[in-house]
N, C-alpha and C positions, 0 to 999 in steps of 0.2 A: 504494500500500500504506500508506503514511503516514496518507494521507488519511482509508484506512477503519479504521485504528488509533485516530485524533484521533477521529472520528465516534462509535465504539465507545466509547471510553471515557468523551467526553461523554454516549451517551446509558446508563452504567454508572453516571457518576458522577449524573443528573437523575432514574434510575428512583428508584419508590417503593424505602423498603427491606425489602420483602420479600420482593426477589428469590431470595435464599439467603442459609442462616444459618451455614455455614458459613466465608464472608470475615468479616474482625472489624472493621469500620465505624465503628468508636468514636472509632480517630481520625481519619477524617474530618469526625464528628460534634463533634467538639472541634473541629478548624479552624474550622468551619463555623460554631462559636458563638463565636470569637474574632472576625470578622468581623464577627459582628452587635454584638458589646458593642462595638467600636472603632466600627460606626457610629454606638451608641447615645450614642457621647460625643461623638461629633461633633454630633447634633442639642442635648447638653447647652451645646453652649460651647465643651467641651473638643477643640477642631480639631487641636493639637499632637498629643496624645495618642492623641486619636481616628484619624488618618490613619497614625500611625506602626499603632496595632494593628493593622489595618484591613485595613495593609500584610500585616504579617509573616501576619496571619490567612489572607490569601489566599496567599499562598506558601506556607503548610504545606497551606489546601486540595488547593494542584494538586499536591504532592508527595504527600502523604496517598491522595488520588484517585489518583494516576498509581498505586500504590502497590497500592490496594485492586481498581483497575482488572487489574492486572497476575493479581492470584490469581484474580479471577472469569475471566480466561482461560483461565490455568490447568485451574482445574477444570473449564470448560468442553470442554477438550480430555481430560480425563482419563474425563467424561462418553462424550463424543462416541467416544472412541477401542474400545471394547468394539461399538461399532456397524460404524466402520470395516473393522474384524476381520471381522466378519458378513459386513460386506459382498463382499470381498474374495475370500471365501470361497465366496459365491453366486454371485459370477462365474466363479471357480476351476470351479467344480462342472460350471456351465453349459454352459462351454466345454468341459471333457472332454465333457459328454452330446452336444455337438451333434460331436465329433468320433465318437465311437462311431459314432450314427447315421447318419454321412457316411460310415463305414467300412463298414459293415453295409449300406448303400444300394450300394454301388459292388460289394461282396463279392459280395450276390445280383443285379447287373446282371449282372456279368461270370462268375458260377459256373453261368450258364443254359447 
């Protein structure tokens, strides 16, 4: 379960972002750009400076991500769940009709 937890939210946090406009992404997009300027100092020279941002950059990404990941589930389950219902409901249904039917089969075997 872990596994398809880490999987998922990797591929939530590499999709294009046009997935949905409803999760607010921005700051992941802000981590994401913290990252790149600490590595931009690092190609200047600035190596101190550079690896410390670089750092912190990448820790608000995966917190950020973990974060932004969390509510695309969210609504994915909030999506999903209106279907679930349906579903549930189709089987409910089903099985009554196949039991009528069972009823009504046996009714007129045995009312002969």
């Amino acid at each position: 379960m872990k596994r398809f937890v880490l999987i998922l939210s990797l591929v939530v946090l590499l999709a294009p972002g046009g997935l949905a406009a409803a999760a607010d992404d921005s700051k992941v997009k802000a981590a994401t750009g913290q990252v790149e300027s600490g590595a931009k100092k690092i190609g200047e020279g600035k190596v101190g400076d550079g690896v410390e941002e670089t750092a912190k950059g990448v820790g608000k990404t995966v917190v950020e991500g973990a974060k932004f990941s969390g509510e695309k589930l969210k609504e994915s389950g909030k999506a999903a769940e209106p279907e679930a219902k349906s579903t549930w409901h189709n089987v409910k249904d089903t099985a009554n009709s196949l039991g009528a039917t069972v009823k009504n089969f046996f009714t007129s075997l045995f009312s002969n």
